[in-house]
C-alpha positions in Angstrom: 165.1 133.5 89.0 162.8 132.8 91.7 162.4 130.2 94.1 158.9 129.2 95.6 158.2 127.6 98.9 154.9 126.0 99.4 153.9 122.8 101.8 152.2 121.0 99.1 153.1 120.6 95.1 150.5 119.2 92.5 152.0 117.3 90.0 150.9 115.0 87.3 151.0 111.9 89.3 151.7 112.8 93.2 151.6 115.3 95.6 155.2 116.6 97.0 155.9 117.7 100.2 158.0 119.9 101.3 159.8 121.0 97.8 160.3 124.2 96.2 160.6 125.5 92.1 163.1 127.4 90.7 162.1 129.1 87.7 162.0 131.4 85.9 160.1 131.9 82.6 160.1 127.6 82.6 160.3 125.4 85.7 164.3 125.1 86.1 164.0 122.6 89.1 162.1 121.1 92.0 164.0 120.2 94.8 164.7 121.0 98.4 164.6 124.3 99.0 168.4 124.3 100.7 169.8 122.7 97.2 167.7 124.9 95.2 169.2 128.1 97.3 172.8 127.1 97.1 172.2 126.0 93.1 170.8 129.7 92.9 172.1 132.0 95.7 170.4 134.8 93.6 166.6 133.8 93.2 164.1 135.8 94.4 162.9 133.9 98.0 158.9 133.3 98.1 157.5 132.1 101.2 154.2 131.2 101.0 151.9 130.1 103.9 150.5 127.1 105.9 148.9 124.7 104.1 149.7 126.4 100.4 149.6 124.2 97.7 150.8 124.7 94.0 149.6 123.7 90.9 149.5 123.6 87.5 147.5 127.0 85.7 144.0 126.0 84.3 143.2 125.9 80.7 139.6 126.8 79.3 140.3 125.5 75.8 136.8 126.6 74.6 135.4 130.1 75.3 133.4 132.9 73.4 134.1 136.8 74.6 131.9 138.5 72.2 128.9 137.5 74.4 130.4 138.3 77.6 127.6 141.0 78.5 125.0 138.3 78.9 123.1 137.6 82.3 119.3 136.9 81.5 118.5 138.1 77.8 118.9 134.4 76.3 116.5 132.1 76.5 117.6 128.8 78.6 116.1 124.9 78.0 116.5 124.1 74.3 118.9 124.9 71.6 116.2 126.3 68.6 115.0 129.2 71.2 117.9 130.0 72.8 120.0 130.3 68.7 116.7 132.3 68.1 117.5 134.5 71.2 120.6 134.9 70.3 119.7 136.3 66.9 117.3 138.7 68.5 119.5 140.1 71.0 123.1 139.7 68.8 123.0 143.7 68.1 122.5 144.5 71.9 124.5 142.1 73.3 127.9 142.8 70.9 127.1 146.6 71.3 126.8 146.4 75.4 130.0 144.1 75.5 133.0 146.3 75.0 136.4 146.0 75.9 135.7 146.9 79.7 133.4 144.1 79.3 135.0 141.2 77.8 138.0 142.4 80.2 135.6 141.5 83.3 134.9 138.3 81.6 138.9 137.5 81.1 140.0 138.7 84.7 137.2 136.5 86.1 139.0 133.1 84.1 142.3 134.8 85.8 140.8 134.9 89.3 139.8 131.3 89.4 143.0 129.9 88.1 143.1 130.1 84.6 146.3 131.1 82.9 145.2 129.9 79.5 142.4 130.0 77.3 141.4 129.4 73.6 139.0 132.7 72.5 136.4 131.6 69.5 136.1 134.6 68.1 133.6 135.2 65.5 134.1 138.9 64.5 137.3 140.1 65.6 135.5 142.7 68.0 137.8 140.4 71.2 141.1 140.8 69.7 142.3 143.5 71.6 141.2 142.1 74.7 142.4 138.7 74.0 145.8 140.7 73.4 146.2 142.6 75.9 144.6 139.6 78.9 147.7 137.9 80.9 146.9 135.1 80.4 147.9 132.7 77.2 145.8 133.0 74.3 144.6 130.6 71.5 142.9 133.5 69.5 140.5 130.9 67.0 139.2 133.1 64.2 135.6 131.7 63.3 134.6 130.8 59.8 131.4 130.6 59.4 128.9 131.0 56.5 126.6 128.3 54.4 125.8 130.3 51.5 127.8 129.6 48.0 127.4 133.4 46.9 128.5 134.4 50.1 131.7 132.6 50.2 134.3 135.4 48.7 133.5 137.9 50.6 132.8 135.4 53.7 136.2 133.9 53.1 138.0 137.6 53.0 136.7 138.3 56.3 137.9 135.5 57.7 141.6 136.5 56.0 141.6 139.7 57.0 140.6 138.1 60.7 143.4 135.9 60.8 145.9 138.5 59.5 145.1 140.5 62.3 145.6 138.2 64.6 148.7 137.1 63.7 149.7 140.8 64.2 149.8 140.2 67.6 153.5 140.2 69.2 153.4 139.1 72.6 154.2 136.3 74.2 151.5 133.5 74.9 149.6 135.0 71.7 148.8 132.3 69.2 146.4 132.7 66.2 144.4 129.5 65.7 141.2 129.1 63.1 137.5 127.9 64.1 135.1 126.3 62.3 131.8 126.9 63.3 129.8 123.7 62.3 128.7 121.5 60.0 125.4 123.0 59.3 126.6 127.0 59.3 129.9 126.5 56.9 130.0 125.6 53.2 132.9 123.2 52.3 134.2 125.2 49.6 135.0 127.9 52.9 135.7 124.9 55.0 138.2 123.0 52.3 140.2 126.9 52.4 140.3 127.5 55.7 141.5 124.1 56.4 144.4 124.7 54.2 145.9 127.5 55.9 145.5 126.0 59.2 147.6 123.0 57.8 150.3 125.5 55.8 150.9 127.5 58.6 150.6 125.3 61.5 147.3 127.1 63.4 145.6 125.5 66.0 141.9 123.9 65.2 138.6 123.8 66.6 134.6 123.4 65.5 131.4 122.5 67.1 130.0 119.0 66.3 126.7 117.0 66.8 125.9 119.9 69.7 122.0 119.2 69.5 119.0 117.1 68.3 118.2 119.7 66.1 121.6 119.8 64.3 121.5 116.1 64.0 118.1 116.0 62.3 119.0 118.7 60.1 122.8 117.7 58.8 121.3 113.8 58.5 118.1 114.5 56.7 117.5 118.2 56.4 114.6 118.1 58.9 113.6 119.1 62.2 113.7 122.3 64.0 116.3 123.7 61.7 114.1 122.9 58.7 112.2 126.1 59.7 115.5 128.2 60.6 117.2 127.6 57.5 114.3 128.2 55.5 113.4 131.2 57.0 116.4 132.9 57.4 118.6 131.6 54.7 116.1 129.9 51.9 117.8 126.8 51.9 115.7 123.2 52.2 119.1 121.1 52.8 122.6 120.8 54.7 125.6 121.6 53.0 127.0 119.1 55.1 126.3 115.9 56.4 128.0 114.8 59.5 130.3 112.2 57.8 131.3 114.8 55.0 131.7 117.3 57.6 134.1 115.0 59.5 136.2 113.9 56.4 137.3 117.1 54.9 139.0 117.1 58.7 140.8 114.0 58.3 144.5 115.0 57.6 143.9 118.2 60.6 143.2 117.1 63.9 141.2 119.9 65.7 139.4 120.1 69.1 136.1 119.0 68.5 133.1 120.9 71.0 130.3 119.2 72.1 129.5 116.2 70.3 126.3 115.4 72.4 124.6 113.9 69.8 127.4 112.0 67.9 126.9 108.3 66.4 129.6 105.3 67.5 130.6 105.2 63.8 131.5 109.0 64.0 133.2 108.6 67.3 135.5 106.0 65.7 136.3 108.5 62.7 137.3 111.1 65.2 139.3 108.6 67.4 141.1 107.1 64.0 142.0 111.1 62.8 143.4 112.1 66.1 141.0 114.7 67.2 139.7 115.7 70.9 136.0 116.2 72.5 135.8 119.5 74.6 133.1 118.7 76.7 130.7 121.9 78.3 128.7 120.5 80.7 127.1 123.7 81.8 126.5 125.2 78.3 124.8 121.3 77.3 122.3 121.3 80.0 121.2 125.0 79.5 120.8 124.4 75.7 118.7 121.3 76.4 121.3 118.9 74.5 122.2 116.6 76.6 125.0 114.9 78.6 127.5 113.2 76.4 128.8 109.7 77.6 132.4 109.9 78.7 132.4 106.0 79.3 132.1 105.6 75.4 134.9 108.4 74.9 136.8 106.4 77.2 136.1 103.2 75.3 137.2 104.6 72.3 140.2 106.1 73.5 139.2 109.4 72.7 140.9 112.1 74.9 138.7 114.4 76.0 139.1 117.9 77.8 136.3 119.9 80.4 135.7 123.7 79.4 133.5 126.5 80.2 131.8 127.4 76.5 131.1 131.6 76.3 129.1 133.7 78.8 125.8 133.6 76.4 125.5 129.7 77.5 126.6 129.6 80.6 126.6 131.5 83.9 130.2 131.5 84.6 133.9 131.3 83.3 135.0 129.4 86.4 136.6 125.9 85.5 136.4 124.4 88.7 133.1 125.4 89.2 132.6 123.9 85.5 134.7 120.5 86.7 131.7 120.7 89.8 128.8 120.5 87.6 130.8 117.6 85.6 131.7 116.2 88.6 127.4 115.6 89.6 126.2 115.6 86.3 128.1 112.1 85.2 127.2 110.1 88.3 128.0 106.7 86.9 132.4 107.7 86.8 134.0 106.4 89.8 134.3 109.8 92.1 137.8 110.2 93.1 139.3 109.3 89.6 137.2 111.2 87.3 137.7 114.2 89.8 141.6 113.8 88.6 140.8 112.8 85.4 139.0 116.4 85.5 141.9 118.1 87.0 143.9 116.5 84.3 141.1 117.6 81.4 142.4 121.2 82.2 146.0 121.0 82.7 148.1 118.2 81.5 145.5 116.9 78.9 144.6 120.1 77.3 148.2 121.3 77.1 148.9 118.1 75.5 146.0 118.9 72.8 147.0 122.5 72.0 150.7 121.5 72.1 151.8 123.9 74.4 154.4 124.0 77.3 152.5 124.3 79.6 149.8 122.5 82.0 152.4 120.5 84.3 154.5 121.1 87.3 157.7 119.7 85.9 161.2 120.6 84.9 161.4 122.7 81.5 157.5 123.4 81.3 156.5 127.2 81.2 155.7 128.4 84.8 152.5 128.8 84.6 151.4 128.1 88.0 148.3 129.2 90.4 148.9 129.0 94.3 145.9 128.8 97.1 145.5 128.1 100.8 143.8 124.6 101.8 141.6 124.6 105.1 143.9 121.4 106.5 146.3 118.9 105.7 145.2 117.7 102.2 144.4 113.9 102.3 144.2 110.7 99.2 141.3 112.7 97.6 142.6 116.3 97.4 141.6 116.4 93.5 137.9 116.2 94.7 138.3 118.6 97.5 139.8 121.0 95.1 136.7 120.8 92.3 134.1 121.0 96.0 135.7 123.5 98.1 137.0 126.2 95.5 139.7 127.6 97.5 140.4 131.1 96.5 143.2 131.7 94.2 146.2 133.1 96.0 148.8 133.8 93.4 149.6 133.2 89.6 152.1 133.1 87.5 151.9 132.9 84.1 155.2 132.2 81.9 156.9 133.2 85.2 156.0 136.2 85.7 153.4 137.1 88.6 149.8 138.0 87.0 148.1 138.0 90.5 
């Protein structure tokens, strides 16, 4: 047991003063710290320092590993050049990024806060990095694959992924399936994969309606995709259209990325099936697709949550640096709330989508906690001051136990 005394506590609602947690692995109490120290003569005694504030861990429910050794060798501004990019440099980029790599890329998430994240992997080539990181790990293995004759031998891949995956005995480990899109996955592989996420409980997730391309192509198999898919796959149309794409989802709710370019009709559908938006700012402006409109989420009453995307579209894997560029890029939300709604879009709200105990400061959730040192007394708009000023991460704890 261990009993943690800082000036300031960040809860769901309010900001305490003056109280301390007991906990161990989960958050046994919040309370003076003179109750809390003859409830548990025993604990462990952390004082912390003037001005500390505590709050709940950071989630990055979206991020891809495999491209972690990426600085400038994709191309930036639009979608079709940067996928083409990516298909030039795949070899290089997978080869350069070992696990020495993709561990720089999970201790930076640990650095600034995060103490979970959900890993799209796409070949398997993370898992061992994902499995031994401190954090908590979503590990989504990717589906993905448009081609009918393909689809065995696609489809045992993706088994043998998952299989290996749930391998994995530690705690904070959880094996989860992705769906890549509706463009890049058959709905024969789709309809399968769907099935065991349902039988055995896995987390979901899939990219929607990221670009104007995609859009053009999945509606009516034209566009800048035409070219692609004829080129490197010899196929004139979609195997799915948005709307199909959308219904063979309808009894799985899954985290849903992007959805820049989505229609009102298709926002309804994935309001009325219970699924969440993942919104990546950084990741949409670099690819050139967009900024989506949170006041129609809102409108719909469609939850949605703020994440990083991988290192091959974006420059860091820093959420409140990611929350910053949110924070300017939608400039008609109200500032102080939608800097706690943004707050809330990594902790609270995307614990509640992944259905995990975690992401609040409160009695019987997992202590998974990150402690720094404001400049000053925080005031009525501390959520904002926390996106701005990016004060460094003292301390984190992660199912209890101290990962920094």
């Amino acid at each position: 047991m261990i009993i943690i005394k800082p000036n300031y506590i960040l809860t769901e609602n309010e900001l305490l003063k003056n109280r301390a947690i007991a906990f161990d692995k989960t958050i046994k109490s919040i309370d003076d710290f003179n109750i809390l120290h003859v409830k548990y003569p025993d604990a462990k005694i952390v004082e912390l320092e003037k001005n500390s504030l505590l709050m709940p861990g950071l989630i990055n429910t979206h991020v891809h590993l495999e491209f972690s050794a990426n600085k400038t060798s994709l191309e930036y501004g639009s979608f079709l050049p940067w996928l083409n990019s990516v298909i030039k440099n795949r070899d290089d980029l997978i080869s350069t990024c070992n696990d020495e790599c993709m561990k720089k890329a999970i201790d930076m998430m640990l650095h600034s806060g995060t103490t979970t994240f959900g890993a799209i992997s796409s070949q398997g080539l993370d898992l061992n990095s994902a499995a031994n990181a401190k954090q908590n790990v979503l590990f989504f293995n990717e589906l993905i694959g448009s081609q009918a004759v393909m689809a065995d031998a696609l489809y045992g891949d993706f088994l043998e992924r998952v299989d290996a995956s749930k391998s994995i005995q530690r705690e904070g480990f959880y094996p989860a399936v992705a769906i890549h899109s509706p463009y890049s996955v058959h709905p024969i592989l789709i309809k399968r994969a769907l099935e065991i996420a349902k039988n055995e409980n896995l987390p979901l997730s899939a990219h929607f309606m990221e670009s104007d391309a995609e859009k053009q192509w999945c509606e009516n198999n034209c566009g800048e995709f035409a070219t692609f898919f004829k080129e490197f796959l010899k196929q004139d149309y979609s195997v799915n259209t948005p709307d199909e794409f959308l219904s063979l989802f309808e009894n799985s709710p899954a985290l849903m990325t992007h959805v820049v370019q989505a229609t009102k009709e298709q926002l309804q559908k994935l309001h009325d099936d219970g699924h969440t938006i993942i919104h990546c700012p950084v990741s949409n402006r670099l690819l050139g697709n967009g900024a989506i409109d949170l006041d129609v989420l809102e409108s719909a009453d469609i939850p949605w949550l703020c994440a990083t995307d991988g290192l091959s579209s974006n420059y860091t894997l820093n959420l409140f640096e990611e929350m910053k560029i949110a924070l300017f890029m939608h400039h008609g939300q109200d500032l102080l709330p939608f800097a706690k709604k943004l707050i809330h879009s990594v902790t609270c709200k995307a614990a509640d989508a992944l259905n995990l105990n975690t992401g609040y400061i409160k009695e019987g959730k997992n202590a998974d906690m990150i402690i720094l040192n404001l400049d000053e007394v925080p005031n009525e708009q501390l959520e904002l001051h926390l996106i701005l000023q990016q004060y460094k991460i003292q301390s984190v704890y992660i199912n209890g136990k101290e990962a920094l």
